[in-house]
N, CA, C, O and CB atoms as a CASP TS submission, in Angstrom:
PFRMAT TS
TARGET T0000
AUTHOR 0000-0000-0000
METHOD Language model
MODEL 1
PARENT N/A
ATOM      1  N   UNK     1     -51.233 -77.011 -27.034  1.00  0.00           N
ATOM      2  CA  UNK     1     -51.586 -77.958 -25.998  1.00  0.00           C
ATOM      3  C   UNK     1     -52.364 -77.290 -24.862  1.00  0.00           C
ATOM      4  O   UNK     1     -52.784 -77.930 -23.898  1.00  0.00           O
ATOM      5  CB  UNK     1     -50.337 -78.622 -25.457  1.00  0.00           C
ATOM      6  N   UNK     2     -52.533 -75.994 -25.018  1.00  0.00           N
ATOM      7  CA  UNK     2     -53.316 -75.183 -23.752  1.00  0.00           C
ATOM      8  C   UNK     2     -54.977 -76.072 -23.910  1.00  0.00           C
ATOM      9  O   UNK     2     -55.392 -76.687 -22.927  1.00  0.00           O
ATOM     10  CB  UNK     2     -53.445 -72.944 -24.139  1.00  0.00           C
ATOM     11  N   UNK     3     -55.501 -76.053 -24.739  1.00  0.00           N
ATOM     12  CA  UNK     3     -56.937 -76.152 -24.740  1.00  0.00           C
ATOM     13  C   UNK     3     -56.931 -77.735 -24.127  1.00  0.00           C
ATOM     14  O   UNK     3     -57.776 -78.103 -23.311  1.00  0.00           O
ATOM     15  CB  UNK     3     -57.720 -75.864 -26.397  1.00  0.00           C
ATOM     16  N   UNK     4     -55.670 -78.767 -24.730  1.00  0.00           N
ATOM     17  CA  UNK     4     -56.092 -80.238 -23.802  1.00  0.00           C
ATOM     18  C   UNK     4     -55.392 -80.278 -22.410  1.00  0.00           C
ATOM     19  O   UNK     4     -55.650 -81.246 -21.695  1.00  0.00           O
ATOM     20  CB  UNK     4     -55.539 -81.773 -24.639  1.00  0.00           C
ATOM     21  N   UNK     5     -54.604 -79.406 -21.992  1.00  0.00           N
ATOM     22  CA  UNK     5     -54.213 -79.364 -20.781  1.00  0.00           C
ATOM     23  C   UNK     5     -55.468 -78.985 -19.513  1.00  0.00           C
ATOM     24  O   UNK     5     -55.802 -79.583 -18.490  1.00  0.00           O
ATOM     25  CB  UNK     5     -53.077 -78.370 -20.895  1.00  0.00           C
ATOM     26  N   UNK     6     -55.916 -77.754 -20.134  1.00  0.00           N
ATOM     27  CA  UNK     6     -57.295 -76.822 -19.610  1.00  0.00           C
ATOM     28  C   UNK     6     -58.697 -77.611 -19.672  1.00  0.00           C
ATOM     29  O   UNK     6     -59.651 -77.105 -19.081  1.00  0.00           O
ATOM     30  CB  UNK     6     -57.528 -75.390 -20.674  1.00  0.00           C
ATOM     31  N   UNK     7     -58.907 -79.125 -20.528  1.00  0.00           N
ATOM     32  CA  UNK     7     -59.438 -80.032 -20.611  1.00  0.00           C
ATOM     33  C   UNK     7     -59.335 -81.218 -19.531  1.00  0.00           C
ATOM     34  O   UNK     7     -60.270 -81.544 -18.800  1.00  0.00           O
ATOM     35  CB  UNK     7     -59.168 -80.236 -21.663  1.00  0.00           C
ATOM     36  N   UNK     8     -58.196 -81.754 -19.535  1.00  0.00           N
ATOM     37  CA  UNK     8     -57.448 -82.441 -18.294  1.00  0.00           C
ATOM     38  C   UNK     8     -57.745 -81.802 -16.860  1.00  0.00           C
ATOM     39  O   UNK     8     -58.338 -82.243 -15.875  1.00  0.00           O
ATOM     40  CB  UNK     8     -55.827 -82.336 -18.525  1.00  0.00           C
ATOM     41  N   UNK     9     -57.221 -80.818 -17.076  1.00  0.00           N
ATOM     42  CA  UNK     9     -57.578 -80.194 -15.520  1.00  0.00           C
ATOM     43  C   UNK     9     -59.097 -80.394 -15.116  1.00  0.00           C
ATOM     44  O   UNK     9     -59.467 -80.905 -14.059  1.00  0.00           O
ATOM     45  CB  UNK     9     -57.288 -78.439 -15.448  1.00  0.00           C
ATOM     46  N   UNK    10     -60.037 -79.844 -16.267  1.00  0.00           N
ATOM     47  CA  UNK    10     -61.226 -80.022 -15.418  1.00  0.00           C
ATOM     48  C   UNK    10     -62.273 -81.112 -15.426  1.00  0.00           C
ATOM     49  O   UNK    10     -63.452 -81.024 -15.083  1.00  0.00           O
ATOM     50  CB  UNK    10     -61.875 -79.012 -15.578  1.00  0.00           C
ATOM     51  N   UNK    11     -61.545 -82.257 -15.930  1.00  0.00           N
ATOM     52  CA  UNK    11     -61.975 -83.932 -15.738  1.00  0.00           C
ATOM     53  C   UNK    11     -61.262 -84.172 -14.442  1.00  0.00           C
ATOM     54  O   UNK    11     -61.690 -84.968 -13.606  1.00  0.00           O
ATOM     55  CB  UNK    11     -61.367 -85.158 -17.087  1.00  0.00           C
ATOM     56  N   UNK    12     -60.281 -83.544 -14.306  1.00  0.00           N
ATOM     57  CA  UNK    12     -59.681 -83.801 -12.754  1.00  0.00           C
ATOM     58  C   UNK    12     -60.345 -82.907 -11.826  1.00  0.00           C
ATOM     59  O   UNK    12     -60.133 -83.375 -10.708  1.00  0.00           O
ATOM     60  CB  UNK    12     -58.034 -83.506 -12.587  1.00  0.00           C
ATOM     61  N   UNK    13     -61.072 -81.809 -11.728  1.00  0.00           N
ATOM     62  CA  UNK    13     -61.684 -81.293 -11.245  1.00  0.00           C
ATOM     63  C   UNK    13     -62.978 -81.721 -10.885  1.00  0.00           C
ATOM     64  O   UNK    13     -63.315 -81.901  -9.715  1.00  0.00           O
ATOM     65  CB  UNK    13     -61.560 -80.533 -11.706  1.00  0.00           C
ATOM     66  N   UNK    14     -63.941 -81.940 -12.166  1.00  0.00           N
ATOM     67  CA  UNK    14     -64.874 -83.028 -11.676  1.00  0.00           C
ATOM     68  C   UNK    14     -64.763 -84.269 -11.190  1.00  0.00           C
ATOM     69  O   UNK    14     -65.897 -84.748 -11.173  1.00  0.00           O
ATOM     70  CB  UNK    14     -65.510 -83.271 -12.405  1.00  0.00           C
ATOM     71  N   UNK    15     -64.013 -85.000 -10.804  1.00  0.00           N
ATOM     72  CA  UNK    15     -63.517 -85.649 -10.468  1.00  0.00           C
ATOM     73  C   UNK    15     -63.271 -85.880  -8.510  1.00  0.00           C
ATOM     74  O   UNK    15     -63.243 -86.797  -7.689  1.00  0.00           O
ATOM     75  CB  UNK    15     -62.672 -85.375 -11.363  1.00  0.00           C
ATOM     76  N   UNK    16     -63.145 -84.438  -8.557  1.00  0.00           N
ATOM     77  CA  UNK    16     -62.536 -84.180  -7.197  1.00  0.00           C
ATOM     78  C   UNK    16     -61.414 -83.858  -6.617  1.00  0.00           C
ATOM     79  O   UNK    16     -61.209 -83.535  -5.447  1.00  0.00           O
ATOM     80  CB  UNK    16     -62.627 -84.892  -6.683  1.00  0.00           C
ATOM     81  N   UNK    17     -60.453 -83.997  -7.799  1.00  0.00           N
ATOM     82  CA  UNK    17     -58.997 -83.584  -7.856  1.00  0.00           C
ATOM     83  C   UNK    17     -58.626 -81.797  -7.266  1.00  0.00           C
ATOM     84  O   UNK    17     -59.045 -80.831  -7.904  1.00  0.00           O
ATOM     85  CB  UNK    17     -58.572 -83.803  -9.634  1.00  0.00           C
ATOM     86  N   UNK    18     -58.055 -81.694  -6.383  1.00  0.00           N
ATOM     87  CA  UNK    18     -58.063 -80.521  -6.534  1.00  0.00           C
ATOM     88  C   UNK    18     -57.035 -79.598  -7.165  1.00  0.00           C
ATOM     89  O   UNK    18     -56.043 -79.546  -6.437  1.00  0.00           O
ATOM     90  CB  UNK    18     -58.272 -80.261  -5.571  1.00  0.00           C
ATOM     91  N   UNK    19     -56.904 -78.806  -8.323  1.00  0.00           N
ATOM     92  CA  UNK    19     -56.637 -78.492  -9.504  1.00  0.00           C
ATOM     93  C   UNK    19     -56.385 -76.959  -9.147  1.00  0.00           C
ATOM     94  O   UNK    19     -57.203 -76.186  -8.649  1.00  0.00           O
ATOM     95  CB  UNK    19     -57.741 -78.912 -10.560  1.00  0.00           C
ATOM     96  N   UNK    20     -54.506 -76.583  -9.671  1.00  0.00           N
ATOM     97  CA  UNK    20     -54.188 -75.473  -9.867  1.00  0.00           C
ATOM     98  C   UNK    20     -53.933 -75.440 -11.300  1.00  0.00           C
ATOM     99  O   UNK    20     -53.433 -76.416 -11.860  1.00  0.00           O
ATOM    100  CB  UNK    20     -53.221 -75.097  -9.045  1.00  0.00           C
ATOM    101  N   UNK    21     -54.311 -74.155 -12.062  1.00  0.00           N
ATOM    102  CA  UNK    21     -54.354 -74.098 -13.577  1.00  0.00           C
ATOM    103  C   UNK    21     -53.940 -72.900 -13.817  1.00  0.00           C
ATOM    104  O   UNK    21     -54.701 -72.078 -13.307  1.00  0.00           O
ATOM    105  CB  UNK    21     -55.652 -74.340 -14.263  1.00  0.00           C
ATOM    106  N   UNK    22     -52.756 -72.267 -14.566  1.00  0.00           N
ATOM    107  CA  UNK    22     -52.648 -71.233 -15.095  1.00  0.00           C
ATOM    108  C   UNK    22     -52.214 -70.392 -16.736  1.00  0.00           C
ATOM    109  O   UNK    22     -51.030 -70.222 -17.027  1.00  0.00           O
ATOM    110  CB  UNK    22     -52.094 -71.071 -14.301  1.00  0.00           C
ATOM    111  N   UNK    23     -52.972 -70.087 -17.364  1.00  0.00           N
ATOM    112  CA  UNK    23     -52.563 -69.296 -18.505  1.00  0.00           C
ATOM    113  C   UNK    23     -51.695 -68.843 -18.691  1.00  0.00           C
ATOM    114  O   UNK    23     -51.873 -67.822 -18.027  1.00  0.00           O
ATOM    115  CB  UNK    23     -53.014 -68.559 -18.760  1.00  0.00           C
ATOM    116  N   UNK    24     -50.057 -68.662 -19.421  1.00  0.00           N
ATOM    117  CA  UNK    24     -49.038 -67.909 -18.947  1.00  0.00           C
ATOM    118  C   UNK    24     -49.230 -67.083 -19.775  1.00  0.00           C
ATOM    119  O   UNK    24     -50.214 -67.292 -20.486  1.00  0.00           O
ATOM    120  CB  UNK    24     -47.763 -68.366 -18.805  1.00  0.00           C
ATOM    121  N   UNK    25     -48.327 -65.681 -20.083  1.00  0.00           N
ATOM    122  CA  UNK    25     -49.007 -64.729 -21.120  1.00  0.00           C
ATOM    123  C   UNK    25     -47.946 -64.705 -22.058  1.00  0.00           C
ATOM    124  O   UNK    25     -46.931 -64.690 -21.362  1.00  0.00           O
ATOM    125  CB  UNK    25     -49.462 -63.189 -20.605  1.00  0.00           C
ATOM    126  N   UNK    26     -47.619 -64.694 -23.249  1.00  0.00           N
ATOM    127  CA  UNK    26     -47.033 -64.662 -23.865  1.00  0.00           C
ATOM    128  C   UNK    26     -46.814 -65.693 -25.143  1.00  0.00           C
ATOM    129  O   UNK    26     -47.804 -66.183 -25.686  1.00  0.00           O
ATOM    130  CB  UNK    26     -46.425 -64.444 -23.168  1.00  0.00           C
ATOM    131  N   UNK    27     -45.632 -65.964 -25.547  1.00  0.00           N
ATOM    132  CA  UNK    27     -45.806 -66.724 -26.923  1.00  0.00           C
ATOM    133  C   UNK    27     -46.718 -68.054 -26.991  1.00  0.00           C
ATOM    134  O   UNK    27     -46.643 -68.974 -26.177  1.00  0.00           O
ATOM    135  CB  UNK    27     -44.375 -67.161 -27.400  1.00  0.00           C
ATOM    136  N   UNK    28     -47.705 -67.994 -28.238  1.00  0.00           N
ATOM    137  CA  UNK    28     -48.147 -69.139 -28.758  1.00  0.00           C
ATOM    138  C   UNK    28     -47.459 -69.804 -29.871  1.00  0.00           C
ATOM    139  O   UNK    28     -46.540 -69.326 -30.536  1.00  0.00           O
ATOM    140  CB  UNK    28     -49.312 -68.935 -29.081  1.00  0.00           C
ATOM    141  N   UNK    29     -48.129 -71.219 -30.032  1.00  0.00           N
ATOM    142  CA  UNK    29     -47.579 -72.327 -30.533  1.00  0.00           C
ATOM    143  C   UNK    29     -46.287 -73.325 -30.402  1.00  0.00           C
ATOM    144  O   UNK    29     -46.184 -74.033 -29.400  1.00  0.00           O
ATOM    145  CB  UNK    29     -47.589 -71.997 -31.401  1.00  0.00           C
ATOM    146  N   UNK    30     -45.672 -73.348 -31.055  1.00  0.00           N
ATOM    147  CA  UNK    30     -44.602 -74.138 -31.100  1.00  0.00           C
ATOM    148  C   UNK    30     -43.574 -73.690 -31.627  1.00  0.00           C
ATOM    149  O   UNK    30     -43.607 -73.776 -32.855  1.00  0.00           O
ATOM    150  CB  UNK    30     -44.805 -75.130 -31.593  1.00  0.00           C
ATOM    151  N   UNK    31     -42.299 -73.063 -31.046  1.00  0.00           N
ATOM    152  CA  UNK    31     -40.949 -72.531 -31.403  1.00  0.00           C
ATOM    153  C   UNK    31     -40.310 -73.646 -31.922  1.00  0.00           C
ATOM    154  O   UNK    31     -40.225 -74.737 -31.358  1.00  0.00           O
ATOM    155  CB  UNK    31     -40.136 -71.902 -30.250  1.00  0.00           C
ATOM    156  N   UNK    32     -39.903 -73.380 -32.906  1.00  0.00           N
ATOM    157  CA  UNK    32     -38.807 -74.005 -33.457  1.00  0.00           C
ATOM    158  C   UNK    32     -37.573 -73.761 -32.652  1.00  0.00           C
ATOM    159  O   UNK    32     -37.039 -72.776 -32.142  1.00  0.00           O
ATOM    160  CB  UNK    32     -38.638 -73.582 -34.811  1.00  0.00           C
ATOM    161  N   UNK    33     -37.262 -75.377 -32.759  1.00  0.00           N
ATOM    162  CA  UNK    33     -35.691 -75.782 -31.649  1.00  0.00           C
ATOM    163  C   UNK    33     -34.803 -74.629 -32.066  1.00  0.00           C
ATOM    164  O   UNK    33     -34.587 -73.779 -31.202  1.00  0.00           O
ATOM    165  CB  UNK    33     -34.632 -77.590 -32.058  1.00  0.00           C
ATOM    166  N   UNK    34     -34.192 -74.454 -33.399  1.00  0.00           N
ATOM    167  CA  UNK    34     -33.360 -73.884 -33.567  1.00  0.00           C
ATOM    168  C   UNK    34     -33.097 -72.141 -33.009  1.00  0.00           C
ATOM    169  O   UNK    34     -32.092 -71.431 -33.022  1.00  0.00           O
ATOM    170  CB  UNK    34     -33.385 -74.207 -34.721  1.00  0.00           C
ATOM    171  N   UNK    35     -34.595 -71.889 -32.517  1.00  0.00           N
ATOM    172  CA  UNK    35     -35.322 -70.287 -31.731  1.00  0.00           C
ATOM    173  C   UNK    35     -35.175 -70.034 -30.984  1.00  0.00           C
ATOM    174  O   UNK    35     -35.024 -68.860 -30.646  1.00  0.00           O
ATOM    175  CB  UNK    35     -36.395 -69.898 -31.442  1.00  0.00           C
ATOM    176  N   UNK    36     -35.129 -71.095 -30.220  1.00  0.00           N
ATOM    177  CA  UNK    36     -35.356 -71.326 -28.433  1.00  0.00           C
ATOM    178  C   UNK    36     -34.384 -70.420 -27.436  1.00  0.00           C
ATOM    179  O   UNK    36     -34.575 -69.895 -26.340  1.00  0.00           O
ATOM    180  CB  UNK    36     -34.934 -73.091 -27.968  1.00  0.00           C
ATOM    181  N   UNK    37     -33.358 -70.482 -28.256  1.00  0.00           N
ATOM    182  CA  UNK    37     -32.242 -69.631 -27.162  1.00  0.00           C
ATOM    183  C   UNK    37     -31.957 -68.133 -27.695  1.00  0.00           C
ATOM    184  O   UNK    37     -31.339 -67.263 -27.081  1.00  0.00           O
ATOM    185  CB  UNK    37     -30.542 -70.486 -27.085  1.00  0.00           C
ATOM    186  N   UNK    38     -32.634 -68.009 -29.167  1.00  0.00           N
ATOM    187  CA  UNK    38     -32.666 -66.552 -28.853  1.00  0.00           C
ATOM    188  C   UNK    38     -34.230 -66.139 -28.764  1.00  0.00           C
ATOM    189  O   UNK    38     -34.396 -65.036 -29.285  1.00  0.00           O
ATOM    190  CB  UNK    38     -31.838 -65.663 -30.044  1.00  0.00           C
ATOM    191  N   UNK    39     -35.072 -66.535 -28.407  1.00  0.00           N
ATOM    192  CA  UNK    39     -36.061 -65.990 -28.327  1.00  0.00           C
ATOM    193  C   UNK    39     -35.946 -65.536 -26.158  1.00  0.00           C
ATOM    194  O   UNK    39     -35.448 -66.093 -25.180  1.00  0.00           O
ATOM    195  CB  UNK    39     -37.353 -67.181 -29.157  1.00  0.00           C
ATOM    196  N   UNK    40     -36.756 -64.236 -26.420  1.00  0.00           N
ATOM    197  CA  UNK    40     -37.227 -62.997 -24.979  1.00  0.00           C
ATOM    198  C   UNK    40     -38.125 -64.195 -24.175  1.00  0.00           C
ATOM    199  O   UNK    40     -39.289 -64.403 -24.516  1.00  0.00           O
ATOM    200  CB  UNK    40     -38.595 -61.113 -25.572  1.00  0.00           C
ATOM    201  N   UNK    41     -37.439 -65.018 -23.001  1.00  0.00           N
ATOM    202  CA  UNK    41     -38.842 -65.276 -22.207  1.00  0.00           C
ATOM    203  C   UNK    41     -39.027 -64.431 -21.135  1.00  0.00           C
ATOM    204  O   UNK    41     -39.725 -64.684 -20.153  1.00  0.00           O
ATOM    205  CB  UNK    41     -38.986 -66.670 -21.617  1.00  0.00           C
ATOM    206  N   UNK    42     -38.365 -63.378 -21.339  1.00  0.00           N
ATOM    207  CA  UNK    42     -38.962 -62.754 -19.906  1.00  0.00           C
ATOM    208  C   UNK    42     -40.079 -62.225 -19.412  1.00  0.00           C
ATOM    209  O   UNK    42     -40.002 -61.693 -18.304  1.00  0.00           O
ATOM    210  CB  UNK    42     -38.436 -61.926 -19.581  1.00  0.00           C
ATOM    211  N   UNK    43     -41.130 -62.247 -19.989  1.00  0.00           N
ATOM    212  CA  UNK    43     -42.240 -61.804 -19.827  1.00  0.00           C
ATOM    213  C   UNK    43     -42.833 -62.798 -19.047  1.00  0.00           C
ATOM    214  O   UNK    43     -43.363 -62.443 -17.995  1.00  0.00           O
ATOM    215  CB  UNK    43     -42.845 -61.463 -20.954  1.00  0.00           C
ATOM    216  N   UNK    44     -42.848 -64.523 -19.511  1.00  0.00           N
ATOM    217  CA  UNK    44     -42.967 -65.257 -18.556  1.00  0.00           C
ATOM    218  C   UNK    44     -41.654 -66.207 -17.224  1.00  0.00           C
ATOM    219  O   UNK    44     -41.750 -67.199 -16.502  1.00  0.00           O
ATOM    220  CB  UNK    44     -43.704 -65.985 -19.363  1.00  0.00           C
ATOM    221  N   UNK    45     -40.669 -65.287 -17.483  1.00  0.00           N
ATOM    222  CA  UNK    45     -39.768 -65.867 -16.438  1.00  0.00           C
ATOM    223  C   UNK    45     -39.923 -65.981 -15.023  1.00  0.00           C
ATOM    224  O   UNK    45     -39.447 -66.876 -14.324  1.00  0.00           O
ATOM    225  CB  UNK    45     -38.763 -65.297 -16.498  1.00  0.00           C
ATOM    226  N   UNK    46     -40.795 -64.774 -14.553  1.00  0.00           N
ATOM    227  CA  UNK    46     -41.069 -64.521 -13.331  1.00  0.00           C
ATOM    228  C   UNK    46     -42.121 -65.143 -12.808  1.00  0.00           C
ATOM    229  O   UNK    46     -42.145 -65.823 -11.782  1.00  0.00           O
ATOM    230  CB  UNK    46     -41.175 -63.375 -13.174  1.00  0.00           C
ATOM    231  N   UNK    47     -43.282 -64.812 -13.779  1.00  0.00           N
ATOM    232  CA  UNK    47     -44.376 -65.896 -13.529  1.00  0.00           C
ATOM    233  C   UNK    47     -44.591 -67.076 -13.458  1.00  0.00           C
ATOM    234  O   UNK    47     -45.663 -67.573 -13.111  1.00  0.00           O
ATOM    235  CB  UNK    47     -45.008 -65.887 -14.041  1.00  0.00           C
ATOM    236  N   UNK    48     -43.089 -67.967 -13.942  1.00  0.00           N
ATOM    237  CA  UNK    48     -43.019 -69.204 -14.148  1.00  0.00           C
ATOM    238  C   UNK    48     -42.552 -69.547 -12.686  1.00  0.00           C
ATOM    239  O   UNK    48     -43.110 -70.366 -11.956  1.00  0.00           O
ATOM    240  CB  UNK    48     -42.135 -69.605 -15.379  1.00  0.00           C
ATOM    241  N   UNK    49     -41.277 -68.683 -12.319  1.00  0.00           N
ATOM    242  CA  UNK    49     -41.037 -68.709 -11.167  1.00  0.00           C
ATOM    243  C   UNK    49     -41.701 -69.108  -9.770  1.00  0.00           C
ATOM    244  O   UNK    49     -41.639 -69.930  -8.855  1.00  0.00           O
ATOM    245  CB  UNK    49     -40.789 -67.867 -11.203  1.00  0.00           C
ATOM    246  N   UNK    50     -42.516 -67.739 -10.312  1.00  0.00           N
ATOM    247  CA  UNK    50     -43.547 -67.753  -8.811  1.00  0.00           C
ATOM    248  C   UNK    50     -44.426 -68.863  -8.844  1.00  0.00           C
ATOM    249  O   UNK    50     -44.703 -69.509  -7.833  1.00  0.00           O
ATOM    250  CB  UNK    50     -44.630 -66.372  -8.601  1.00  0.00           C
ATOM    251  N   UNK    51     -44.921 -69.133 -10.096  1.00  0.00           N
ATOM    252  CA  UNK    51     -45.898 -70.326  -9.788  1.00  0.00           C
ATOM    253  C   UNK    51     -45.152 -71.738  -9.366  1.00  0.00           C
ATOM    254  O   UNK    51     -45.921 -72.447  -8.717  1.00  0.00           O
ATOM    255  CB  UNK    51     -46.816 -70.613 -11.164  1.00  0.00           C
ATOM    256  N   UNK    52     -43.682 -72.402  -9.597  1.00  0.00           N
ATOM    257  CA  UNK    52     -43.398 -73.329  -9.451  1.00  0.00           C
ATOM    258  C   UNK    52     -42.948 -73.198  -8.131  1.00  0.00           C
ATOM    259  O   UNK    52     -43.226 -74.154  -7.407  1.00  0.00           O
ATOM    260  CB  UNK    52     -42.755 -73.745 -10.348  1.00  0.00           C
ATOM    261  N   UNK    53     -42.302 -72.232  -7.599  1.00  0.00           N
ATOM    262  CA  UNK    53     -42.319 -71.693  -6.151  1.00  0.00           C
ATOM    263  C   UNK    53     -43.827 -71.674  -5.281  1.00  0.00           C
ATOM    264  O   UNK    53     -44.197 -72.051  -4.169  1.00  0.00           O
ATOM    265  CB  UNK    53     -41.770 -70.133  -6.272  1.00  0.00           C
ATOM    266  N   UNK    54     -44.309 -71.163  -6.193  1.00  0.00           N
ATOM    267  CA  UNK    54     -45.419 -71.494  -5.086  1.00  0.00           C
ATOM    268  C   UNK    54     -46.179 -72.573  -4.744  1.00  0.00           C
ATOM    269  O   UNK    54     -46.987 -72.583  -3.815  1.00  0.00           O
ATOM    270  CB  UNK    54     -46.269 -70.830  -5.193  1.00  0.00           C
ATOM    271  N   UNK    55     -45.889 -73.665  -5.623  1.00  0.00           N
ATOM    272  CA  UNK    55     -46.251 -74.969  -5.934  1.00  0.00           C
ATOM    273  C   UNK    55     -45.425 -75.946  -4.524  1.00  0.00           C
ATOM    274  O   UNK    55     -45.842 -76.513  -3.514  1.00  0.00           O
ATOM    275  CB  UNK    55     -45.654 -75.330  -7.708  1.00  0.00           C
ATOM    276  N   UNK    56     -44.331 -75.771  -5.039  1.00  0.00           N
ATOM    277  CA  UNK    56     -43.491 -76.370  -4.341  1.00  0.00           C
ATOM    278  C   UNK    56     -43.740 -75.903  -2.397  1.00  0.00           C
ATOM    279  O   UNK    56     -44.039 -76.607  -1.433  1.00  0.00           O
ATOM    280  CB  UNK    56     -42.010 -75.909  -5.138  1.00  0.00           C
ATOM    281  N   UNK    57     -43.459 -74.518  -2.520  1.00  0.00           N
ATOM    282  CA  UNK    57     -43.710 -74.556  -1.200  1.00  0.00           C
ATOM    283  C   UNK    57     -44.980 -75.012  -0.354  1.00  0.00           C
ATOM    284  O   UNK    57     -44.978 -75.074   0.875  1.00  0.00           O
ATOM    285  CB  UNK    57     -43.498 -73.477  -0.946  1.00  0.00           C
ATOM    286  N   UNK    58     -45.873 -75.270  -1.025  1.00  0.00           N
ATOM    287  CA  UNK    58     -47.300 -75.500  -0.977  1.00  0.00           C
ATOM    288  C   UNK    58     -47.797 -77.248  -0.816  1.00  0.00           C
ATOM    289  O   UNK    58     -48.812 -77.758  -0.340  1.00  0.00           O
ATOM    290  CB  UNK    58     -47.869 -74.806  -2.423  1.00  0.00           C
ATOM    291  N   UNK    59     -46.478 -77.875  -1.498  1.00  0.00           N
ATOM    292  CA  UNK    59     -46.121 -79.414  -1.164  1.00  0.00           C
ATOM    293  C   UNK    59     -45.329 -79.480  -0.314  1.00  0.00           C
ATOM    294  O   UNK    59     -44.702 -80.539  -0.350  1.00  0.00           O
ATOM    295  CB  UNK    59     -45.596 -80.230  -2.130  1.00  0.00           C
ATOM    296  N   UNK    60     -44.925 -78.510   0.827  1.00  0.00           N
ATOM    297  CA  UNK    60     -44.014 -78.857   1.766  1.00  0.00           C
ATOM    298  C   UNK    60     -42.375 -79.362   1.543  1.00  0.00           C
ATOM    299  O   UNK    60     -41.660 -80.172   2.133  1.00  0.00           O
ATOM    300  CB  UNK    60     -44.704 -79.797   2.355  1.00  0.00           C
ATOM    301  N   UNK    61     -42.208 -78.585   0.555  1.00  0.00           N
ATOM    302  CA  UNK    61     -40.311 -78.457   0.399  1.00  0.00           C
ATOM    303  C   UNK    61     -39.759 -77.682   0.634  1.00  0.00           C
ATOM    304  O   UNK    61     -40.127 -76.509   0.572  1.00  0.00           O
ATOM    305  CB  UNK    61     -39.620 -78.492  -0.632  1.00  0.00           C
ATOM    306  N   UNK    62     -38.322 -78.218   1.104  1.00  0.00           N
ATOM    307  CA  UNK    62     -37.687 -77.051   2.162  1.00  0.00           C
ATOM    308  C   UNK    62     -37.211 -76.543   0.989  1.00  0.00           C
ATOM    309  O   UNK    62     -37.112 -77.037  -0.135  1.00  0.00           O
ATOM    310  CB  UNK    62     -36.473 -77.389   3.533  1.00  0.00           C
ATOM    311  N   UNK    63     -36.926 -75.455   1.446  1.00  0.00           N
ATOM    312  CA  UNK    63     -35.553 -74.730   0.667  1.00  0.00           C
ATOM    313  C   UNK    63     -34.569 -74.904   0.981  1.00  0.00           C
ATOM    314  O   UNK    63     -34.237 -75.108   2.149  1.00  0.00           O
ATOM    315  CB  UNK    63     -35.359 -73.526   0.610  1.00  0.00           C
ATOM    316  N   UNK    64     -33.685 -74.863  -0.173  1.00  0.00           N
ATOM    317  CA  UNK    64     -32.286 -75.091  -0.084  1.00  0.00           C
ATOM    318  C   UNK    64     -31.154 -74.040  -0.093  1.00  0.00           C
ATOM    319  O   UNK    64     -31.394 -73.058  -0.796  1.00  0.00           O
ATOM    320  CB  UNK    64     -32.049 -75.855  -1.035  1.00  0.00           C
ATOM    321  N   UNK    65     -29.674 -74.058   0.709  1.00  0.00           N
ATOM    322  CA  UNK    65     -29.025 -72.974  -0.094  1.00  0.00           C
ATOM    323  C   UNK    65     -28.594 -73.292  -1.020  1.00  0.00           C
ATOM    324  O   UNK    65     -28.254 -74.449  -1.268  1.00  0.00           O
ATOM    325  CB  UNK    65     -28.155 -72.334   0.344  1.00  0.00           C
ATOM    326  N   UNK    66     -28.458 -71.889  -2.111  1.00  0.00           N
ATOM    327  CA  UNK    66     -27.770 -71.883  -3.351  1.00  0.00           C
ATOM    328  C   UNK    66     -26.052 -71.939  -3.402  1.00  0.00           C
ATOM    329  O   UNK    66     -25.466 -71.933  -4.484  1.00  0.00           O
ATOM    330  CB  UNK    66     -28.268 -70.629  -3.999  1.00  0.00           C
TER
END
């Protein structure tokens, strides 16, 4: 789904939308359900992090305590 996501974005871009887009690095295709919990995401755990963090703070949400 990367290539119609990366498609989307930049019909929203021409458009006028203004558009954050990022590549994450690590596994392609489609894991099988039964994979999911033992497969390594840590390669993108952090990066997932920071980008939804930085998203969020960037729409003006507070933080919360844990």
């Amino acid at each position: 789904m990367r290539d119609e996501t990366q498609a989307y974005a930049e019909r929203l871009r021409q458009a006028g939308v203004k558009v954050q887009s990022h590549v994450l690095p690590g596994k392609a295709g489609w894991i099988p359900e039964n994979k999911v919990a033992g497969t390594d995401w840590s390669p993108q755990e952090h990066k997932l992090v920071d980008l939804f963090s930085d998203f969020f703070r960037q729409a003006g949400a507070k933080a919360i305590a844990a």
